[in-house]
Backbone bond lengths (Angstrom), bond angles and torsions (degrees), N, CA, C in turn:
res aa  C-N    CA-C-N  psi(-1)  N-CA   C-N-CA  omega(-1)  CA-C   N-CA-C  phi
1 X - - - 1.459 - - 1.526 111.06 -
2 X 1.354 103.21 -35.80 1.527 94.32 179.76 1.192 143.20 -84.04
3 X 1.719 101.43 -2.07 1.029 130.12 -165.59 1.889 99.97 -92.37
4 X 1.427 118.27 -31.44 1.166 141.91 -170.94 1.480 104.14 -86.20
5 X 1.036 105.34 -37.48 1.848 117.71 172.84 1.737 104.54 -62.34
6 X 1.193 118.04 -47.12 0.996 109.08 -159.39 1.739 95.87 -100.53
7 X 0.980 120.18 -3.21 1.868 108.60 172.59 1.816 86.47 -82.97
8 X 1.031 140.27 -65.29 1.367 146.50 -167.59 1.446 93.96 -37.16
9 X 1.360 135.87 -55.15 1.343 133.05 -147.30 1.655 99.94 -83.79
10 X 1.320 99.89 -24.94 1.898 109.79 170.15 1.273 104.08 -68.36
11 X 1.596 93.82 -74.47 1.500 75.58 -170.02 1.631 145.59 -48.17
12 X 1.708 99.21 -23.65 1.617 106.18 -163.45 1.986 75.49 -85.78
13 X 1.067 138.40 -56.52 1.265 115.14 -169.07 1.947 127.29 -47.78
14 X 1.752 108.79 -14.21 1.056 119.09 -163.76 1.908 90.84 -81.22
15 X 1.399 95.85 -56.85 1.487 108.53 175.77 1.723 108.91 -39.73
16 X 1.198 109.08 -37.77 1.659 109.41 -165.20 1.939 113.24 -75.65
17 X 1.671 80.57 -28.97 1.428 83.70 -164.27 2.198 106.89 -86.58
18 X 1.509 88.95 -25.39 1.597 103.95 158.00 1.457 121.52 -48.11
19 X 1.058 101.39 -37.20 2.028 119.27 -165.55 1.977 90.44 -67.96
20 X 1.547 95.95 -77.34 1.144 112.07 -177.03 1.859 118.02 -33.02
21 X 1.510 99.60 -48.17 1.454 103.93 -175.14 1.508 110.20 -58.72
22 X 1.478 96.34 -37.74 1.998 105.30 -176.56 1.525 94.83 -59.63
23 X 0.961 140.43 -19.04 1.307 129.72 -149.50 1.761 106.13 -101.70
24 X 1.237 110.27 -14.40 1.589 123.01 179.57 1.540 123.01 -48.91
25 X 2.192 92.03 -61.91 1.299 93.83 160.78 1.546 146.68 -35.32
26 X 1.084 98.11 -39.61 1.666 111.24 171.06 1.341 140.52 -83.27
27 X 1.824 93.72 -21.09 1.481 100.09 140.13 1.060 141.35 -38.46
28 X 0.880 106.69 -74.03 1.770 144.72 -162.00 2.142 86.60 -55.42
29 X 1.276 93.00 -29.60 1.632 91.39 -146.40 2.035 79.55 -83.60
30 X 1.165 124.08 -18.28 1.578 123.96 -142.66 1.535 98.42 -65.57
31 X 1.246 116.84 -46.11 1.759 124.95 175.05 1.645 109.10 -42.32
32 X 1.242 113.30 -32.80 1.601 112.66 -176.63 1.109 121.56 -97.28
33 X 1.716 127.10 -10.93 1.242 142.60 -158.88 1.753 101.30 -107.33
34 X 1.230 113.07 121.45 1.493 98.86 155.80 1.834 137.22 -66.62
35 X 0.966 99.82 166.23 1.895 88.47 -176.12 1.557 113.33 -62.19
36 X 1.064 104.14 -33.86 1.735 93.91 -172.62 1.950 108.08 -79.57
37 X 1.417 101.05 1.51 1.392 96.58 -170.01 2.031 96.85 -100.66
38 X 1.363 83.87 -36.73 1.948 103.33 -172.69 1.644 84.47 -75.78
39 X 0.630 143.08 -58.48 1.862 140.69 179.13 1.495 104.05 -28.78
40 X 1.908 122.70 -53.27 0.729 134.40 -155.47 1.577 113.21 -104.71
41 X 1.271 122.15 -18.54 1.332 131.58 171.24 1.770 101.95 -78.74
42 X 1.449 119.42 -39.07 1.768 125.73 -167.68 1.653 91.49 -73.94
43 X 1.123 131.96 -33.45 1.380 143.92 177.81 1.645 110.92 -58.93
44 X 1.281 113.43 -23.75 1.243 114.53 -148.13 1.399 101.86 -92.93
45 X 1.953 88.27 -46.29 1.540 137.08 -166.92 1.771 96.26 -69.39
46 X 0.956 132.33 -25.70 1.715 145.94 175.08 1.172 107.07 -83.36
47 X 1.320 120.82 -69.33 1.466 117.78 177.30 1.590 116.90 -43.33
48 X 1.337 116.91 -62.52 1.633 124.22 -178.20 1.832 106.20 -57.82
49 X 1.589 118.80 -31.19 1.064 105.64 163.10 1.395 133.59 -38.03
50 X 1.491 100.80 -60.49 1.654 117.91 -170.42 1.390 97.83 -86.43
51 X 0.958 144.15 -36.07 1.322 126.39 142.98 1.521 153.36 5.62
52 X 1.794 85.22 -72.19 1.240 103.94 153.76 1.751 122.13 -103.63
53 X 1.093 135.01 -12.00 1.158 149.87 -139.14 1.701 96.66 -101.04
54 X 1.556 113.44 -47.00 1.410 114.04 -177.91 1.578 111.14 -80.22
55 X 1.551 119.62 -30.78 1.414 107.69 174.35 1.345 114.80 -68.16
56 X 1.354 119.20 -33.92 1.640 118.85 -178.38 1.542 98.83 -75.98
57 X 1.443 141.04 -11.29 1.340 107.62 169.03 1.717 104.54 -106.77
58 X 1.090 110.88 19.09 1.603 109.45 162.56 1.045 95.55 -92.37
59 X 1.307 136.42 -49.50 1.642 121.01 -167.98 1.804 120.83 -87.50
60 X 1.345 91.73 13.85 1.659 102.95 170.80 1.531 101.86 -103.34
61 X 1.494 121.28 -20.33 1.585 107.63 -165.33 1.114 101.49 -107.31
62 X 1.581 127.54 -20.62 1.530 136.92 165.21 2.134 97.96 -61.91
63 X 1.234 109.73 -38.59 2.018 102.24 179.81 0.990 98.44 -68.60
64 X 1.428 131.76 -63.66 1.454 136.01 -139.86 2.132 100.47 -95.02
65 X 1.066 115.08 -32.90 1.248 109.58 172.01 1.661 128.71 -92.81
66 X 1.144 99.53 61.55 1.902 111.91 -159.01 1.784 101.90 -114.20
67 X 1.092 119.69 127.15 1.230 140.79 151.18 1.317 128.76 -123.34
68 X 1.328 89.94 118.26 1.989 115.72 -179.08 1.786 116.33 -59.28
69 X 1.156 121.13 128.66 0.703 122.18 -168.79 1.690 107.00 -71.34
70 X 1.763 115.40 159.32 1.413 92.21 -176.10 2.058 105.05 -133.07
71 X 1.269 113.82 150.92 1.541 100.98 -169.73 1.290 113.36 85.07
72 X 1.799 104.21 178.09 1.585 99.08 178.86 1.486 122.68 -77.62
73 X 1.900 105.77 126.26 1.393 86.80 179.01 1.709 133.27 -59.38
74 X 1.008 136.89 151.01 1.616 139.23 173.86 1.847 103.60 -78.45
75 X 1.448 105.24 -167.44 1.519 99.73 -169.76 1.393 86.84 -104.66
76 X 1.755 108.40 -160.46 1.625 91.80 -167.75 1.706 93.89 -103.24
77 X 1.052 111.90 10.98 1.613 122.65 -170.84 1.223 106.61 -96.72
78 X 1.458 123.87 -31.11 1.570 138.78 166.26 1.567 104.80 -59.02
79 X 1.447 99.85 -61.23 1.496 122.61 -174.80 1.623 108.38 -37.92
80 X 1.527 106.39 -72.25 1.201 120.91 -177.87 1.714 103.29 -47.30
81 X 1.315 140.93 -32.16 1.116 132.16 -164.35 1.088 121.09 -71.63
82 X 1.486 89.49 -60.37 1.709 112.44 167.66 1.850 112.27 -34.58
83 X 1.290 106.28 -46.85 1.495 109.21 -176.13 1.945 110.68 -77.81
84 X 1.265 104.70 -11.28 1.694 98.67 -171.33 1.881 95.57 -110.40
85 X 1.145 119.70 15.06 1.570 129.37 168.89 1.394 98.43 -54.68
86 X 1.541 120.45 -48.85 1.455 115.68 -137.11 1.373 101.85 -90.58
87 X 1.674 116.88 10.88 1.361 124.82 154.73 1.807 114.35 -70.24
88 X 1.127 102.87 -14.36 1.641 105.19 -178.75 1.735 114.11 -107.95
89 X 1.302 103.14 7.23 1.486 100.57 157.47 1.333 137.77 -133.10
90 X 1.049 101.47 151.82 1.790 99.01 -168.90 1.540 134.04 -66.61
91 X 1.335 110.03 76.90 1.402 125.86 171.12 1.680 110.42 -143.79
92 X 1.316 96.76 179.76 1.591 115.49 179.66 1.742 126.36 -69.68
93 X 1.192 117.33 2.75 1.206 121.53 168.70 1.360 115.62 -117.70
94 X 1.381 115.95 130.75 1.558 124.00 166.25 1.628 122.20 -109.47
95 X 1.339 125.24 162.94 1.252 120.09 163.92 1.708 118.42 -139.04
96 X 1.335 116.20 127.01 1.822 132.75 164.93 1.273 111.45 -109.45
97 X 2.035 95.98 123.33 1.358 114.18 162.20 1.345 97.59 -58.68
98 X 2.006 100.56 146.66 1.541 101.27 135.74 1.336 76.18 169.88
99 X 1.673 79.37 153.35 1.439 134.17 -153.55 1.472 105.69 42.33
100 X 1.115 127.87 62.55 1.332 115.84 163.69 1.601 113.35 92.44
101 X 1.434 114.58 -29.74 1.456 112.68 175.77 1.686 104.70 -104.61
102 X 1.410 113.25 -175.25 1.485 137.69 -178.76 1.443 107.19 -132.45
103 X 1.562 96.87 95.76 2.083 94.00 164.19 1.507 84.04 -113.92
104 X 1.929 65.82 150.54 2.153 101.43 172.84 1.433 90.11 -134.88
105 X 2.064 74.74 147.40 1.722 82.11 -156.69 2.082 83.81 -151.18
106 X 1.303 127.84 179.92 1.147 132.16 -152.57 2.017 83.25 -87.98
107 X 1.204 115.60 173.61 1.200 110.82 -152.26 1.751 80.27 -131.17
108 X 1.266 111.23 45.93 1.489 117.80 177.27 1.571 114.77 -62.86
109 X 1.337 136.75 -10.41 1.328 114.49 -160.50 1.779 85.27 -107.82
110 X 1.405 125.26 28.53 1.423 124.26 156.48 1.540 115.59 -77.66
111 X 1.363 151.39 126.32 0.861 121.81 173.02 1.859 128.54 -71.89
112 X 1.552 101.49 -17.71 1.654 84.86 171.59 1.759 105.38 -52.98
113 X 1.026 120.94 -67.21 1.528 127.56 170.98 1.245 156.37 -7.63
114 X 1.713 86.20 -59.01 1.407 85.64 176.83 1.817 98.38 -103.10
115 X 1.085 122.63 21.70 1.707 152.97 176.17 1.646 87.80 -76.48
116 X 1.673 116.00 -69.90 1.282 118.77 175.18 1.095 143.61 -48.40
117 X 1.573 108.39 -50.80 1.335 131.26 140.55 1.545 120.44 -1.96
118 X 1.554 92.73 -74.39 1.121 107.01 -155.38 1.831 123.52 -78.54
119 X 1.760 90.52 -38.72 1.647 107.20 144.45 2.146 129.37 -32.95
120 X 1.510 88.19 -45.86 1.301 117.07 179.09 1.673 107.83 -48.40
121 X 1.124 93.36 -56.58 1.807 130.18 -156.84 1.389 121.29 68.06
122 X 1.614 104.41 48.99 1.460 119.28 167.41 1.162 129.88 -63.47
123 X 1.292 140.53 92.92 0.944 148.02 -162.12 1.985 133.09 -99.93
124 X 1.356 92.25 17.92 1.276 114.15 -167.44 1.619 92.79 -130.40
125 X 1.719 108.85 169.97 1.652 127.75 158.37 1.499 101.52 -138.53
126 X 1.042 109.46 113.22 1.516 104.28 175.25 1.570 100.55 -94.83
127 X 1.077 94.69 151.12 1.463 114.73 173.17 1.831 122.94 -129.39
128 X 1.667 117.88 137.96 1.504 118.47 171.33 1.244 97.40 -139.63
129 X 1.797 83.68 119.22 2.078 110.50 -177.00 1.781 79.29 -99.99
130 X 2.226 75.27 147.87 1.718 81.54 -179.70 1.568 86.41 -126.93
131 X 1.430 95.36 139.73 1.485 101.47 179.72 1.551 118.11 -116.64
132 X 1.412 101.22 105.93 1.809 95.97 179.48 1.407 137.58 -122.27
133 X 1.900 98.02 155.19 1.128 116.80 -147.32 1.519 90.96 -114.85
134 X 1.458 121.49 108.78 1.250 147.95 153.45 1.357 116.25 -28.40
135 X 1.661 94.97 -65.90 2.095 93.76 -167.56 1.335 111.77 -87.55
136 X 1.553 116.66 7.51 1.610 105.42 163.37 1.660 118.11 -110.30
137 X 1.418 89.87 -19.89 1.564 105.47 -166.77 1.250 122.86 79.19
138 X 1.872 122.02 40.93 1.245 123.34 171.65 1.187 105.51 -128.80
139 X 1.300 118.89 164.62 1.349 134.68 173.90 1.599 113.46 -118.99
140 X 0.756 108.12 158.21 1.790 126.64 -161.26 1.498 89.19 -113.40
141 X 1.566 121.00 149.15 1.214 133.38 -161.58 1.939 95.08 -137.06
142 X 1.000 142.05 79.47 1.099 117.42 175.26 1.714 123.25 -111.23
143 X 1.415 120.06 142.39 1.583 112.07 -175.68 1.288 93.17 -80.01
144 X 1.197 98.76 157.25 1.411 117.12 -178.81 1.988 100.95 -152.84
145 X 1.480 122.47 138.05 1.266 110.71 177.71 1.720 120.86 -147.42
146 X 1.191 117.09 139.76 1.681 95.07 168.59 1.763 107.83 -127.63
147 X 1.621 100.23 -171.83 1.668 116.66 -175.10 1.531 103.85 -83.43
148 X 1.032 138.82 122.68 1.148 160.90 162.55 1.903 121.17 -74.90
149 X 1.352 105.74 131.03 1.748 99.72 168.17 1.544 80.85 -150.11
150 X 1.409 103.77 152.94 1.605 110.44 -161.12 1.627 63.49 -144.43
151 X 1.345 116.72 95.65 2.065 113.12 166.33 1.681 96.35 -103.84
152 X 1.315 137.65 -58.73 1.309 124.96 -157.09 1.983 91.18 -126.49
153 X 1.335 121.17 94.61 1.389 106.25 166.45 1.685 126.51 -50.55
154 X 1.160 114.33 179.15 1.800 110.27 -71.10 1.900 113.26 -61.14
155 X 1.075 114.01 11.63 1.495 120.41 176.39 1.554 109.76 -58.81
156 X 1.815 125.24 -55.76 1.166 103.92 -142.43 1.778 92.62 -139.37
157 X 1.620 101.22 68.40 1.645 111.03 -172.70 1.547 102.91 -109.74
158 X 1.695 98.88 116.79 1.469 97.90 -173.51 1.843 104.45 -83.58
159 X 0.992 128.59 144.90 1.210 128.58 149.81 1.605 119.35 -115.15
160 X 1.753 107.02 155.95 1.374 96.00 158.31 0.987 153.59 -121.98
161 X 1.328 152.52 -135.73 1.611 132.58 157.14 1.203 119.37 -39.32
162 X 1.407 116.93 144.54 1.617 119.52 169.86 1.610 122.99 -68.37
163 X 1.066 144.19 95.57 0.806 144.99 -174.17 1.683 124.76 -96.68
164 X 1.570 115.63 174.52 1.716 106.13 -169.20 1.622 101.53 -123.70
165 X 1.297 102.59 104.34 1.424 123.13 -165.67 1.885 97.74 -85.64
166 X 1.728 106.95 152.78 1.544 98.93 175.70 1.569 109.75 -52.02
167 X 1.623 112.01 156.69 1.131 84.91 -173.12 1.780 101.45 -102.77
168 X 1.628 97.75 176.44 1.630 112.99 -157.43 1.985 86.80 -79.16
169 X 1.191 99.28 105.82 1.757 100.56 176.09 1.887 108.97 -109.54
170 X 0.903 109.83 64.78 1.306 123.84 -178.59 2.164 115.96 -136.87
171 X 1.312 91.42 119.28 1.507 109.87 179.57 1.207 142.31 -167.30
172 X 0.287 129.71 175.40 1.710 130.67 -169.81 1.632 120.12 -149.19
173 X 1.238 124.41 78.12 1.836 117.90 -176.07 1.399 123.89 -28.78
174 X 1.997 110.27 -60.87 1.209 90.02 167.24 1.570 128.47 -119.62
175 X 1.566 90.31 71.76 1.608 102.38 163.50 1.670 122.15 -154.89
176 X 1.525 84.90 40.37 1.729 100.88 172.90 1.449 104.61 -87.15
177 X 2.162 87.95 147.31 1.455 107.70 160.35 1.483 117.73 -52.26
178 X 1.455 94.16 -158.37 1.729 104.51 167.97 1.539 74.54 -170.81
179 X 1.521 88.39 161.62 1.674 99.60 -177.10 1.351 113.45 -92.70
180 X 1.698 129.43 -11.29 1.698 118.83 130.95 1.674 103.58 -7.82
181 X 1.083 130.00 -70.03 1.419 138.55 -132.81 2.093 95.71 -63.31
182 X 1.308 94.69 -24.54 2.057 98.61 -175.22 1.005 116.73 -69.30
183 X 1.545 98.55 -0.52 1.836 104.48 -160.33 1.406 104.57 -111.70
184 X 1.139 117.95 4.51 1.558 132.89 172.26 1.374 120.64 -136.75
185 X 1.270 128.12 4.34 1.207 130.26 156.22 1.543 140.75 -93.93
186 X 1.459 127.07 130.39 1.518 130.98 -159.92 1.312 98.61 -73.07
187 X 1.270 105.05 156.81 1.512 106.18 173.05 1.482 111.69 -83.18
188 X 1.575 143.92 2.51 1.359 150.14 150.26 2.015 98.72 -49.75
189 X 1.857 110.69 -29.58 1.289 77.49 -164.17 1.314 111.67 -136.47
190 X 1.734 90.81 69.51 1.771 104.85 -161.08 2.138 67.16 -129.78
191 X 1.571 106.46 137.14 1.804 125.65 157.82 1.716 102.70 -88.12
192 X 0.823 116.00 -3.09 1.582 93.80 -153.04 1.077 150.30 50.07
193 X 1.392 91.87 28.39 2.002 113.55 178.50 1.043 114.27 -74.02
194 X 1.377 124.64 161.68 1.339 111.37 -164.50 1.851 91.81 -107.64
195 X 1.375 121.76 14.33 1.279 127.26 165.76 1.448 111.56 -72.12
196 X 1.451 112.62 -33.27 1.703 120.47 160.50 0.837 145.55 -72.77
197 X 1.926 107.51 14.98 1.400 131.86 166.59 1.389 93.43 -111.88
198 X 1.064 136.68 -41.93 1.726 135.76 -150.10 1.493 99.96 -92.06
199 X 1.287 123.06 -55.24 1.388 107.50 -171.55 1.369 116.35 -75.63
200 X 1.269 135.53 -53.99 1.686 110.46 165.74 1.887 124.31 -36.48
201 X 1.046 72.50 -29.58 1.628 73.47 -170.72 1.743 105.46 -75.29
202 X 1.087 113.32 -47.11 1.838 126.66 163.57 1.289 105.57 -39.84
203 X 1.623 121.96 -50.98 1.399 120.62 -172.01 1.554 104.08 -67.25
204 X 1.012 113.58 -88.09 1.452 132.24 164.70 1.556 107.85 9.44
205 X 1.177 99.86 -68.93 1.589 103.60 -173.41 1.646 109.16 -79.42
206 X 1.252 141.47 -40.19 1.153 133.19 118.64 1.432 144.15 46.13
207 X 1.312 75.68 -91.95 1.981 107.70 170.17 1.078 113.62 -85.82
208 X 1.733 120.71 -19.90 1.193 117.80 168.01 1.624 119.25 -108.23
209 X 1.607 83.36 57.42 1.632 112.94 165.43 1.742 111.19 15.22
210 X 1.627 102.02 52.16 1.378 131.44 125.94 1.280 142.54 -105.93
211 X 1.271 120.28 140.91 1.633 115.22 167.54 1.027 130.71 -20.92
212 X 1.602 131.17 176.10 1.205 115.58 148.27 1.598 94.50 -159.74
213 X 1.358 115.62 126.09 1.835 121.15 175.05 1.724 89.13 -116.45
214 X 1.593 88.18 147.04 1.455 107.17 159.51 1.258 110.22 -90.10
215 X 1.430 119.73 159.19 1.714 115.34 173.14 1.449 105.87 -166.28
216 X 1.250 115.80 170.49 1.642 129.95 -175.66 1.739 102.60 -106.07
217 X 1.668 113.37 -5.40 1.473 89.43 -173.76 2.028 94.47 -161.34
């Protein structure tokens, strides 16, 4: 992990200091430019940033955040099963196929739950969509999150747009859950981190000698 921590912290600093350098040219140019033109060139110069700026750090956290799958792999129909179990046991996380992927997400529309939740004053749903890839045998890990109001359980819980939160880059290879682990744990000793969606689920797939990349998309 730490070793992965610290290529990430290169790389996103390499990216930062790239951004900045692009940004010189237009300096230099600002004395000659009027404002409504420099308004509209820095506009331009922002857009093409993120542009390019967010695919190169998806494809730096998909290199640098990679775990090999270990053992015999299963099919992806096995795979997928194994991961939609943890609808059949009694804890706070659930998971729904669709379209082809598996997000797990807090299992709020229970009312013991989102009762807790709300006690809590949790104000978030995190969510991890798994996206899979057949002809390599990996799965894609991505955070995904929205705004939460838990006002009348479970009838009248506002949520909001899905949004793309930093993502959760924290792990450890060999010291993953497995989602077995929901099926023996009290609800005194669940945080509501959203590390208690990701790492069983990391293990899990894992052991079932698939990949696993992190990614932003």
């Amino acid at each position: 992990m730490f070793k992965r921590t610290v290529l990430t912290f290169l790389a996103l600093l390499l990216l930062g200091v790239g951004t900045v350098v692009s940004l010189v040219p237009l300096l230099l140019l600002r004395s000659r430019l009027d404002e409504p033109t420099m308004l509209t060139a820095f506009c331009v110069w922002l857009a093409l940033v993120i542009l390019v700026l967010l695919p190169l750090a998806d494809l730096l956290i998909k290199k640098i955040w990679f775990f090999r799958g270990s053992g015999e792999p299963v099919t992806l129909d096995q795979l997928q099963h194994r991961l939609l179990t943890v609808n059949e046991m009694d804890c706070p996380v659930t998971a729904q196929a669709r379209r082809g992927r598996i997000v797990f997400t807090w299992r709020y529309r229970e009312t013991r739950w989102c009762e807790l939740f709300s006690r809590l004053g949790i104000n978030r749903l995190d969510e991890l969509h798994c996206r899979f890839d057949a002809d390599t045998r990996t799965v894609y890990l991505l955070d995904r999150q929205r705004t939460a109001d838990f006002v009348i359980c479970p009838d009248r819980i506002k949520t909001g747009r899905l949004r793309l939160p930093l993502p959760l880059l924290r792990a450890r290879a060999k010291h993953l859950a497995a989602i077995e682990q929901y099926g023996v744990l009290a609800e005194h000793e669940y945080d509501f981190h959203r590390r208690e969606i990701k790492s069983p689920v990391l293990g899990t797939i894992v052991h079932s000698g698939w990949h696993v990349r992190f990614g932003l998309f």
